[in-house]
N, C-alpha and C positions, 0 to 999 in steps of 0.2 A: 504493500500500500504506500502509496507518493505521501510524505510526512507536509504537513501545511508548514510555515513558514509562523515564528511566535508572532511577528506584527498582523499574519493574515488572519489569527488565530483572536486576536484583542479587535481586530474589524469587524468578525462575526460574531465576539461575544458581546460587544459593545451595538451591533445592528438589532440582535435579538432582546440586548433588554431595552431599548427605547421603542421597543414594539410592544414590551409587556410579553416574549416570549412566544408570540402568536406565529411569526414569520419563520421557515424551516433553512437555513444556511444551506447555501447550494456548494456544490465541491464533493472531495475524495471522504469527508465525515457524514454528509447529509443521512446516509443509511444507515447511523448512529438517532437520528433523529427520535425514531419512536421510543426508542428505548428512556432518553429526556423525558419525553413527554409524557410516561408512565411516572417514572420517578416524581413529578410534580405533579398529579393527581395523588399520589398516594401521601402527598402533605410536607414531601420531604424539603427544606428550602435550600433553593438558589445560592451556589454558591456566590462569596460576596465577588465584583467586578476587579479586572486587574490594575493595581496602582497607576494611575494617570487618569482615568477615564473619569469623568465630571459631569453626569447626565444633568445636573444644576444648569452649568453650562448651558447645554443643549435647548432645555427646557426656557431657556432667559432670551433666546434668538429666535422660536418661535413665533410664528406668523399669526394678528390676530383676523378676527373673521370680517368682513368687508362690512361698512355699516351703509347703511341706505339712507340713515338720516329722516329727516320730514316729509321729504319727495314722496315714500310712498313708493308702490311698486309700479315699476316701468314694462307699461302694455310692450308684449312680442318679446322681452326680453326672460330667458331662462331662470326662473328663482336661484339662488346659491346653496351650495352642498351644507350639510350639518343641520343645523337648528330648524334652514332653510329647506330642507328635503324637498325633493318634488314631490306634488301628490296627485293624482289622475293625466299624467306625461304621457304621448300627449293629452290635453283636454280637448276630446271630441267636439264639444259643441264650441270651443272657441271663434270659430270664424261663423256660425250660424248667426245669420241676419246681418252680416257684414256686406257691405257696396264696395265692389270694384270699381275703382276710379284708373284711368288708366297715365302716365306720366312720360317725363324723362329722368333718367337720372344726370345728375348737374356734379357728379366727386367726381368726373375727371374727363377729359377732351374726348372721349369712346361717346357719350349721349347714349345709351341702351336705352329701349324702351323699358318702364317699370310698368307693372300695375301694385297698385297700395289698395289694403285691406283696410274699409273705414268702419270701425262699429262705432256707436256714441260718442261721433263727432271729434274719434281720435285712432289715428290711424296705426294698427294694431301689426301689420305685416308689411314688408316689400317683398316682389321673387319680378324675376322678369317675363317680359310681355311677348309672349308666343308668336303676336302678330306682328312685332318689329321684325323686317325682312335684314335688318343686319345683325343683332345679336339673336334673335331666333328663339325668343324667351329663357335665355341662358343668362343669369346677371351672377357679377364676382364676388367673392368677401365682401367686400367696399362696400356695394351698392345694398346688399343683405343687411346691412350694419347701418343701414342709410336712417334707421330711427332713431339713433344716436346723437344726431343732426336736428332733432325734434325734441326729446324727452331728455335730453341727458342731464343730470342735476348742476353741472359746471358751464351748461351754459350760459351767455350775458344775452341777457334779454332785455338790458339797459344801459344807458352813455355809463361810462364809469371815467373819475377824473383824479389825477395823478394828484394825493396830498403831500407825499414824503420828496423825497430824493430820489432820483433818479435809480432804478434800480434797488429800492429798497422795498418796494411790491408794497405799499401805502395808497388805496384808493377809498374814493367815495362817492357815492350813486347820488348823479344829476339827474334832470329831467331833461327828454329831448328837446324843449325850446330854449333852455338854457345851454345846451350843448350846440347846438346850430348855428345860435347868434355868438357866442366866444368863436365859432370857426369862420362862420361868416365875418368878421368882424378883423382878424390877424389873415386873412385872403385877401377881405380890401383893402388892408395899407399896405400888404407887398403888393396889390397891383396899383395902386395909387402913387407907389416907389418908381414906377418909371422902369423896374425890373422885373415883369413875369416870369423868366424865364425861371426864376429862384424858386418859384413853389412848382413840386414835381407831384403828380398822382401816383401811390402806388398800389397795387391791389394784388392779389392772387392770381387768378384764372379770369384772365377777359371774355366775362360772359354779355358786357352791356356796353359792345362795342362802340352804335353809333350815337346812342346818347351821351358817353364818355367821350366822344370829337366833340360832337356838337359843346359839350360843355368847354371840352380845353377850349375851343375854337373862340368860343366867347370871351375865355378868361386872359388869353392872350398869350399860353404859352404849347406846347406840345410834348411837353417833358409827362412822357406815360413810361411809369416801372412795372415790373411784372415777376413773374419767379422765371419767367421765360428766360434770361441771363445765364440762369444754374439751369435751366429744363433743356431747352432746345432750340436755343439762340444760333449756332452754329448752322445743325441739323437742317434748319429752316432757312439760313442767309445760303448755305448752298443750292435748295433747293428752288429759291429766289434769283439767283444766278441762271439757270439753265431753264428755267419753266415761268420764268416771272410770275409767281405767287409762292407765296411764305406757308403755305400749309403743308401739311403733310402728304408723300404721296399715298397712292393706297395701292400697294403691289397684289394683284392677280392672283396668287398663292394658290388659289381654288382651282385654278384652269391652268396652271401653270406644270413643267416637265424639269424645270432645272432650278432652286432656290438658292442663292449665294447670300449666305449671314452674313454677315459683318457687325459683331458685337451687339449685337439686339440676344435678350433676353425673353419672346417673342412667350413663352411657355409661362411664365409667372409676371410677366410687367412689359406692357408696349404701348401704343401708338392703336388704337383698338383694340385691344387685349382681350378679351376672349372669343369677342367675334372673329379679332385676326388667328386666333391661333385655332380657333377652329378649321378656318380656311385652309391654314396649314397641312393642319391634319389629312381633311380633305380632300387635297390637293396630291398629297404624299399616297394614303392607302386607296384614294379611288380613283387618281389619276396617275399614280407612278411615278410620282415628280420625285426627286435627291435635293436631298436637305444638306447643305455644307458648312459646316460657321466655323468660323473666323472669330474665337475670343480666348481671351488673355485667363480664364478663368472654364471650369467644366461646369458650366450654367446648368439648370436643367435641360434650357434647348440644346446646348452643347453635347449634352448627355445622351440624349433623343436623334440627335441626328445620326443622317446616314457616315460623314465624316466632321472629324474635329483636330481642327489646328489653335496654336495658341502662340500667337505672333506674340513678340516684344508690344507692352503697353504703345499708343499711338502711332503704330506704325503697319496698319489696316491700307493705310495710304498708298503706300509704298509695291503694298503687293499687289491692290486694285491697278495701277500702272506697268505694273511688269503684266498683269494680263491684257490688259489693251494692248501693249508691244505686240503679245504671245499672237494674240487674233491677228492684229494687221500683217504681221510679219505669213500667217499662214495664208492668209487670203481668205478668211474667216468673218470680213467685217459685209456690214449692208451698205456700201457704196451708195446708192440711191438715197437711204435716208439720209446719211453723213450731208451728202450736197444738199438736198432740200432743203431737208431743215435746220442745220448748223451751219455757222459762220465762217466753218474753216474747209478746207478741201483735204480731200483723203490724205493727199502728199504732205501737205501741213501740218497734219497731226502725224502723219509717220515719222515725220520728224522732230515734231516735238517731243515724241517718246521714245528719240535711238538711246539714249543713255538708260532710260530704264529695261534693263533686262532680266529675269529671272533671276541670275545670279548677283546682279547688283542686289534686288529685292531680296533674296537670301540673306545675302551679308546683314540686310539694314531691319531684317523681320524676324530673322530666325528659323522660318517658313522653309522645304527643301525647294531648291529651284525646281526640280522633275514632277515635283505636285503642283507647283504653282503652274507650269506650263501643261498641263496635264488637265486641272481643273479648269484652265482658259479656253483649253478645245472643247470640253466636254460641254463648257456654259455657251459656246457659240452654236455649237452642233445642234442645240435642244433650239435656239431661237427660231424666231421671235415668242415661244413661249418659254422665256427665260426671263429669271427677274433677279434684280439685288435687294436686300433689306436689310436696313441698320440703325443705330440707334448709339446710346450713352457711349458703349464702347468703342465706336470710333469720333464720333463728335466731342465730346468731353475734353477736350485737352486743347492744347493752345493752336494746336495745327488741325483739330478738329474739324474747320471749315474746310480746307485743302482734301482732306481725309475723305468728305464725304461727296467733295465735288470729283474726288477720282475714281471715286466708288458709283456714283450716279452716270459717271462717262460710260463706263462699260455698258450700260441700256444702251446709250446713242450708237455705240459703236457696234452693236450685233443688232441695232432695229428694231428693239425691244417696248419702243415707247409709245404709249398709247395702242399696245396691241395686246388682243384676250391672251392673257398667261404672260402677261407682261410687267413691265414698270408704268403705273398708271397713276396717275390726279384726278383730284377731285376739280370740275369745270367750276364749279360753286365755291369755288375758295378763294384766292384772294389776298391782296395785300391786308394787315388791319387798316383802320381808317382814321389813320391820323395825320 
């Protein structure tokens, strides 16, 4: 019999008694167990624990149980364990005489359709709405969670105004008319200063695009913040570069035969996120398409795909370029779209890209040249129902912009754009409007 080790020996004796004895040590003793377990029914006691062990200790770090406070219990949301038990899980007649109202969800730039469960004038459930033709009544964590947004006890449901020091978390609850006129009021003497440009809006998620112009418009400056900077400030100036509009594209994925990742995350966090990555799916087991990604990390898409390489951080760029060389140089590219619709002529770009070659990109990516030439046949051969799609991973960084403008070439250069199973846009998108 393999002897336990004396610390692994004070681990299991110290596991057992902060259980009260209840739990059976797994290992080369456990079939020692019953034999214990006789011995302490028959009254016999427990020997005492071995010197060090402090279940005081233990018992002082202890977690206590969530208090709920005045609020009261939050419709749709699961009661908590202990005290808390559930009791008729689920309760059958919870949604009886509930009205389906039908919505969008507003937690993040996807818009799913939702429907909400409204009983007594409070709405008790989110799931998603089966008739939205793009998430397909499939809605995420996020959106499930979206009553949190309604009922949750820490929301501010009033102006609150800073009494202490900056940073010192000291507030005290205004009324909105008294909160309006202090804002109104430090707005008009910075525009009264001769210098608009000094006060800047900034918000979250621009959901109220063109009453937010109209308003700068008025006020006299155009200075709009957003989390877009940290989001996908990059992402979007490339794709403002080659398509004039800032939105996202929305690659084919469903109709599509060859997918090239490039750092999207596509399976737990994207740019449509579960709508997209259904399409993926999709696209993969009912259309045959090869999933390839390109990230610095084994994501789960990573994990999922048909292949996975993991370049040196920001250098996605580098290897999107050696496969444009790879195409042109094969005679792999769509000549006709190139001249249509781009600014440059085949010759022009073959020259632009002699320095990038496979084994340059090697050197600068880490990536083997014979895969990267390798996967640039394979992504030509499948077009025009071939796409790229990318995200954080290669936008994110200082060269992010370059990154994903060399990544979006490859559509133009295999004639991929704007065709079923392609790299496509939304016509409906758009500069914002400022």
């Amino acid at each position: 019999m393999t002897r336990q080790r004396p610390d692994r020996r004070r681990f299991l004796a110290l596991g057992l008694a902060a259980t009260g004895g209840r739990m059976l040590a797994t290992g080369p003793r456990a079939g020692c167990a019953s034999e214990e377990s006789n011995a302490d029914k028959s009254g016999v006691q427990p020997k005492p624990l071995p010197r060090g062990i402090d279940l005081e200790k233990w018992k002082r770090i202890k977690g206590k149980p969530y208090a709920r406070g005045a609020f009261g219990e939050m419709p749709g949301v699961c009661r908590l364990p202990g005290p808390l038990a559930k009791r008729n899980w689920p309760d059958r007649s919870k949604y009886k005489g509930a009205k389906k109202v039908p919505g969008m969800c507003q937690l993040c730039s996807s818009v799913c359709g939702i429907m909400g469960y409204v009983k007594a004038g409070r709405v008790i459930k989110i799931e998603g709405n089966p008739n939205d033709p793009n998430s397909r009544g499939h809605l995420c964590a996020r959106g499930q969670a979206g009553l949190n947004h309604l009922y949750h006890p820490e929301r501010l449901l009033y102006p609150m105004k800073r009494v202490g020091a900056r940073g010192e978390g000291k507030w005290k609850r205004i009324g909105w008319e008294e909160a309006l006129d202090e804002i109104a009021t430090k707005l008009k003497a910075v525009r009264e200063s001769g210098r608009p440009e000094e006060f800047a809006f900034h918000q979250g998620r621009q959901r109220s695009k063109d009453a937010l112009k109209r308003f700068l418009d008025a006020f006299g400056t155009s200075t709009q913040l957003s989390h877009r900077a940290l989001c996908s400030g990059n992402r979007r100036a490339a794709n403002l570069t080659y398509l004039w509009e800032s939105d996202w594209d929305l690659n084919d994925v469903e109709n599509s035969k060859y997918i090239l990742n490039f750092g999207s995350n596509a399976f737990e966090a994207h740019q449509g996120h579960v709508p997209f990555a259904m399409r993926i799916q999709n696209g993969r087991f009912q259309n045959g398409a090869k999933l390839v990604t390109f990230d610095v990390r084994l994501s789960n898409t990573a994990g999922a795909s048909d292949e996975w390489f993991a370049p040196f951080p920001g250098t996605d760029g580098a290897v999107a370029l050696a496969m444009s060389h790879v195409i042109l140089d094969e005679k792999l590219h769509d000549e006709a779209f190139l001249n249509e619709w781009t600014n440059v002529t085949v010759d022009e770009l073959r020259e632009q890209l002699t320095a990038y070659t496979p084994d340059w990109a090697a050197g600068v990516s880490g990536v083997p040249a014979a895969d990267i030439r390798r996967i640039a046949i394979e992504f030509a051969q499948a077009a025009p129902a071939c796409t790229t799609m990318c995200n954080r991973g290669s936008s994110a960084h200082l060269n992010g912009y370059y990154n994903d403008r060399a990544i979006g070439l490859l559509n133009a250069v295999v004639g991929s754009v704007g065709r079923k199973g392609g790299w496509c846009w939304s016509p409906w998108g758009g500069l914002d409007p400022v």
